[in-house]
C-alpha positions as CSV (number, residue, x, y, z in Angstrom):
1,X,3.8,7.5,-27.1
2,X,0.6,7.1,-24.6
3,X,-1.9,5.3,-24.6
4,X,-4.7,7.5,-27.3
5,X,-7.1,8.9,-25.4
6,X,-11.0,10.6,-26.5
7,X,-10.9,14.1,-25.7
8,X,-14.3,13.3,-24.5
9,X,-12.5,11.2,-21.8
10,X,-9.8,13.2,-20.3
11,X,-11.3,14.2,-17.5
12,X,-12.9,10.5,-16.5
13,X,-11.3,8.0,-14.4
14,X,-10.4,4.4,-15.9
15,X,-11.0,1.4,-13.8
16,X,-8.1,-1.6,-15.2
17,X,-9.4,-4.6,-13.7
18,X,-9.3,-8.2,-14.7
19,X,-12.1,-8.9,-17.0
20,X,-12.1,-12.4,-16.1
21,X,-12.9,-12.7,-12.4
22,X,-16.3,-12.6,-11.3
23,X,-15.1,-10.7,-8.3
24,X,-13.3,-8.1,-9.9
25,X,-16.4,-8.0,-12.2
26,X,-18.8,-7.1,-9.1
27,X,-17.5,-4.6,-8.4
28,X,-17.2,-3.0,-11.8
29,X,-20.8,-3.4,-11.5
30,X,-20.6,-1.9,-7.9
31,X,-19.0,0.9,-9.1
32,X,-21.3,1.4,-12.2
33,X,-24.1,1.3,-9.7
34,X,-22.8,4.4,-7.6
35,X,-21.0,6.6,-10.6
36,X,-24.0,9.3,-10.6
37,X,-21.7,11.7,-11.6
38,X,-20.0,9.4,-14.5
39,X,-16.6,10.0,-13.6
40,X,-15.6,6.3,-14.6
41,X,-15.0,4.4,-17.4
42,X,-13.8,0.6,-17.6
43,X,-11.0,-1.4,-19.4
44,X,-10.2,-4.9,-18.9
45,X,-6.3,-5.4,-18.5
46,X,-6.8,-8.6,-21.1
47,X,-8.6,-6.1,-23.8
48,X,-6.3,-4.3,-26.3
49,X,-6.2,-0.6,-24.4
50,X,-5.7,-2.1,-21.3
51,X,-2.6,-4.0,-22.7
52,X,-1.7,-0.8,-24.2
53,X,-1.9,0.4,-21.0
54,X,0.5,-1.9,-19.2
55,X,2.4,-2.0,-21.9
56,X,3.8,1.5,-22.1
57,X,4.5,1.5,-18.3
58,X,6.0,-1.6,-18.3
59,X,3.6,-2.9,-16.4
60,X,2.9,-6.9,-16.1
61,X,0.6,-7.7,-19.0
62,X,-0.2,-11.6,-18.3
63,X,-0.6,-11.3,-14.7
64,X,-4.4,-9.2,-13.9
65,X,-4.0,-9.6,-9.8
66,X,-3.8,-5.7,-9.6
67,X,-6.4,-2.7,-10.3
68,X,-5.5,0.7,-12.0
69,X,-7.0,3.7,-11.8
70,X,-5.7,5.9,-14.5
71,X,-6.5,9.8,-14.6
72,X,-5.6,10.4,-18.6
73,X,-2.3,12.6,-18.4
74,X,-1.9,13.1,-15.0
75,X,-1.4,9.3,-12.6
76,X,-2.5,6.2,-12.0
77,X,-2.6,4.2,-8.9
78,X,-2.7,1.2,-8.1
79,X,-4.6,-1.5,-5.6
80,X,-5.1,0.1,-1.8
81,X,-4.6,3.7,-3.2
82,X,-7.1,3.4,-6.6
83,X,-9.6,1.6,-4.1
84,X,-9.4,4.8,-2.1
85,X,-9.7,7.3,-4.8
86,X,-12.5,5.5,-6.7
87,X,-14.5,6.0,-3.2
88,X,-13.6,9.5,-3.0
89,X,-14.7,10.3,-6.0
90,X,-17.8,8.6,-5.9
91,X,-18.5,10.7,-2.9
92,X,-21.3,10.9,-0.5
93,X,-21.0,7.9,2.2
94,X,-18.1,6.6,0.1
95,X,-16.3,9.4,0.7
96,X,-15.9,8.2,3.8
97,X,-13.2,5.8,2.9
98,X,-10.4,8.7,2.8
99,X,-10.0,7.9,6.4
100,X,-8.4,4.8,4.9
101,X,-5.4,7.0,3.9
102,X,-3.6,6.6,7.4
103,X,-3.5,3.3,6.8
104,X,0.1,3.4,5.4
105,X,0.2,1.7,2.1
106,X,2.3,-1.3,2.5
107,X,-0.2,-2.3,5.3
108,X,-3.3,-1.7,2.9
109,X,-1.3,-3.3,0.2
110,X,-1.0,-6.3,1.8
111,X,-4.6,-6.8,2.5
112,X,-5.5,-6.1,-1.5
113,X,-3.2,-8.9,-1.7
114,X,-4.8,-11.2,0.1
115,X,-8.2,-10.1,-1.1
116,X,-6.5,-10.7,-5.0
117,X,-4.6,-14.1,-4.5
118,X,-8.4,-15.2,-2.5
119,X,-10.7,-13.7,-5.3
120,X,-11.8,-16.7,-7.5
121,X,-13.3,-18.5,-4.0
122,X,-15.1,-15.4,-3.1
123,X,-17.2,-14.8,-6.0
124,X,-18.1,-17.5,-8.5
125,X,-17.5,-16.3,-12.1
126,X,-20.5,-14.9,-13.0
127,X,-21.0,-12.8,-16.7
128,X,-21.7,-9.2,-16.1
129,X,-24.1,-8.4,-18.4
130,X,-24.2,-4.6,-18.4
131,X,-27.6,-2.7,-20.1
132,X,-26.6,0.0,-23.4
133,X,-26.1,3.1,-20.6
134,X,-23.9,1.1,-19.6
135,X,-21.8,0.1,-22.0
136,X,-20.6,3.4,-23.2
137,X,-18.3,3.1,-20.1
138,X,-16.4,0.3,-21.5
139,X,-13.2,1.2,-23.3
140,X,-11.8,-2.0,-25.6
């Protein structure tokens, strides 16, 4: 069984992140702020589809130090490589960040890592407070 899915949002992207860090939060927001072509949707890992989520990839579901970006029945990635694909598909000057892919992906793993184990000192927790628009792009 897979996670259920709207027709309405197979061809979107969904953002996993960890609805409990103000960094991680940012750039949700970030992200919302740039999607003019609503590809993206959001899900935090703690919410009941995004435990779904982990859950029927055996994924860690009480550890939130990693971001997925699921394509509905096709992949996910995870960390370096969903950072890259969101910015490619947001396109324009973000696009930009493909370049990225010759970084090899231990190497750009390892600086997500650092980034994840530093992001509660680099962004206080702040609540996200996102206007109706908005909030259609949150999956619970």
């Amino acid at each position: 069984m897979t996670t259920e899915i709207s027709a309405s949002f197979k061809d979107k992207f969904i953002v996993f992140y960890d609805g409990e860090c103000g960094f991680c939060n940012h750039w949700v927001q970030w992200i919302l702020e740039r999607d003019k072509r609503d590809k993206f949707l959001f899900s935090s890992l703690q919410s009941g589809f995004g435990q779904k989520f982990l859950n029927e990839r055996n994924l860690p579901n009480q550890i939130f130090d990693t971001l997925y970006l699921w394509k509905p029945q096709s992949f996910y990635l995870t960390k370096y490589q969903a950072i890259l694909k969101i910015a490619t598909e947001l396109g324009g000057i973000y696009a930009l960040a493909s370049v990225g892919k010759i970084v090899p992906d231990f190497l750009g793993n390892q600086f997500y890592n650092f980034i994840s184990r530093n992001r509660k000192k680099l962004a206080a927790s702040q609540c996200f407070l996102p206007d109706a628009e908005q909030r259609k792009k949150f999956i619970e």
